[in-house]
N, C-alpha and C positions, 0 to 999 in steps of 0.2 A: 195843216189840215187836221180836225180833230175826228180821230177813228170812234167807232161804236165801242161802249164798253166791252160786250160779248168778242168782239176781236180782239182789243187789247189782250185780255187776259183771257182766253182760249175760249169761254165761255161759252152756250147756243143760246143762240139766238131765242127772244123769248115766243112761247106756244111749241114748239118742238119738245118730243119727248122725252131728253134729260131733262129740260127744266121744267115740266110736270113731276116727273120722278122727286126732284127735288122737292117739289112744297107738299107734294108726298110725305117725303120723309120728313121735316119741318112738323108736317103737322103732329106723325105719329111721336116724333120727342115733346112738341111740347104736350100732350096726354103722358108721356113717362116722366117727364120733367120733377114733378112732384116726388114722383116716388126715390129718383136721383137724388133729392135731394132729401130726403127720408135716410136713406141709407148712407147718403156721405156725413150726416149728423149720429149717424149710431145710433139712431131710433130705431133700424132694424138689423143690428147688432148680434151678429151669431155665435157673440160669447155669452152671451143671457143665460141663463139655467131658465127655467118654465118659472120659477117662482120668483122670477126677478125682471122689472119693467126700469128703464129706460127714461129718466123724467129731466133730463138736461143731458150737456154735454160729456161731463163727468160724472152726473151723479145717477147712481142706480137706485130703484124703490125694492125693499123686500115685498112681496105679497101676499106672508104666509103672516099668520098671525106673533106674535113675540112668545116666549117661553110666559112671561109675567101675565098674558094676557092668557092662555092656557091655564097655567096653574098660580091662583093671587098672591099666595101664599111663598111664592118665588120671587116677587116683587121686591128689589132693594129698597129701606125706607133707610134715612136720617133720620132721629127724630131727640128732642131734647122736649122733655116731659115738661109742662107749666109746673108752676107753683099749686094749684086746685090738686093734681095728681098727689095724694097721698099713701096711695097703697097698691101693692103688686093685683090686684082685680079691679083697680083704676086704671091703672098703667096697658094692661090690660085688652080692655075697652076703647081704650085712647088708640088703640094699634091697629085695632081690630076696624075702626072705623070706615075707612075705606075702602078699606079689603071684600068686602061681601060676605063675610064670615063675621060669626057672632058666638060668643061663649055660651059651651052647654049650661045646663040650671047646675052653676057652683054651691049650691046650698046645703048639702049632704056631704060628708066623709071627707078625707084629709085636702081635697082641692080645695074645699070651704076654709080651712085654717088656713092653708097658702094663698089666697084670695085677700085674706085681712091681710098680711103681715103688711109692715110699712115697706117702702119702694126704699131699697138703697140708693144712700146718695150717689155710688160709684155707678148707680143703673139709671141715674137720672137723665144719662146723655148716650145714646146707642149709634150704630150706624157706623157708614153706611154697612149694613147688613142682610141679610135677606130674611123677610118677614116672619118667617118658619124659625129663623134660626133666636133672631132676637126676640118672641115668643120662648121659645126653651129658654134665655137667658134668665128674663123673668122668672119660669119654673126653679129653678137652680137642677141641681146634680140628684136633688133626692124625687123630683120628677118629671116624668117623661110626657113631651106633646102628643096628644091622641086627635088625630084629624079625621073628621068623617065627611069626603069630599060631597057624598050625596045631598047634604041635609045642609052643607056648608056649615060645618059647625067645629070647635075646636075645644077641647078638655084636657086637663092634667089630670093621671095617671098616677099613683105612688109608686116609686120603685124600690122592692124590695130591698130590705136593709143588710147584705150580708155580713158574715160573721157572727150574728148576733143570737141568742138562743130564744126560742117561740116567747111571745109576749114579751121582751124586753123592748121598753122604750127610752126615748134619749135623756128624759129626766134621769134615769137611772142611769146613764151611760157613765157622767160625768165623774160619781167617784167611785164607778167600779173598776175600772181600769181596762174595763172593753173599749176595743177603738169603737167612733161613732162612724168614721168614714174608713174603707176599705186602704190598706198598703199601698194596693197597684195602682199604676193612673188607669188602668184598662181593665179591673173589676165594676166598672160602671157603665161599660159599654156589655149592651146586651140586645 
């Protein structure tokens, strides 16, 4: 003889009230169903910091902006200067391009002569670096990057020559037997 399901396996009968209860319950999992499975994917993930979202299984998104994206001038560039590049306010220019910063008017005083000089071949290939620093490279030791983040604008600086007595310059340096560059590696840090 074949028994009713609800007897075989203890079950009630259908319309009595466990098995209301039941599609009850039924109903309200599948309304959390989603969110179950939200959470067993680590989409809601209670290792997150606030400025971090959740965009796969493993992979976390930052949300905060990048350092480079803050300040441009922190940006790592490679860059190997073309053949057109001829001179250190070419080279310059060439750096500067992307960046959102543009050279103050070099036309006036010693950045103007540093501007001409030709581009060393050993500076023809930089990187990877950070924008600011390969900028100084350009400058060399005798001067200093001046950044004016308001106006986005960038300029070299002379840095005084120590050792040297008032009005001597490097023409004359040669056979007086003043040094032209300072002793210490750390007289040029100021």
């Amino acid at each position: 003889m074949i028994e009713p399901v609800h007897q075989r396996h203890g079950a009630d009968p259908p319309g009595t009230v466990p098995d209301m209860n039941e599609r009850i319950s039924r109903r309200r999992f599948s309304t959390l169903a989603p969110v179950l499975v939200m959470a067993s994917f680590g989409l809601a993930s209670p290792h997150l910091e606030a400025a971090e979202m959740q965009v796969g299984r493993y992979s976390v998104l930052r949300t905060l902006p990048t350092v480079e994206q803050i300040d441009p001038l922190a940006a790592r560039v490679t860059v190997r200067f073309p053949e057109s590049v001829q001179t250190i306010g070419q080279a310059v220019q060439h750096l500067l391009q992307e960046s959102g910063y543009r050279l103050a008017d070099p036309s006036t005083g010693a950045s103007a002569i540093l501007l001409e000089l030709p581009l060393p071949g050993v500076q023809r290939s930089l990187g990877p670096v950070a924008l600011r620093q390969a900028l100084a490279v350009l400058g060399g030791p005798a001067f200093r990057l001046v950044q004016d983040p308001l106006h986005r604008l960038v300029a070299f600086e002379r840095c005084p020559v120590p050792d040297l007595p008032p009005g001597f310059t490097g023409d004359q340096a040669a056979g007086s037997g003043h040094p032209v560059m300072p002793a210490g590696e750390d007289a040029w840090e100021r």
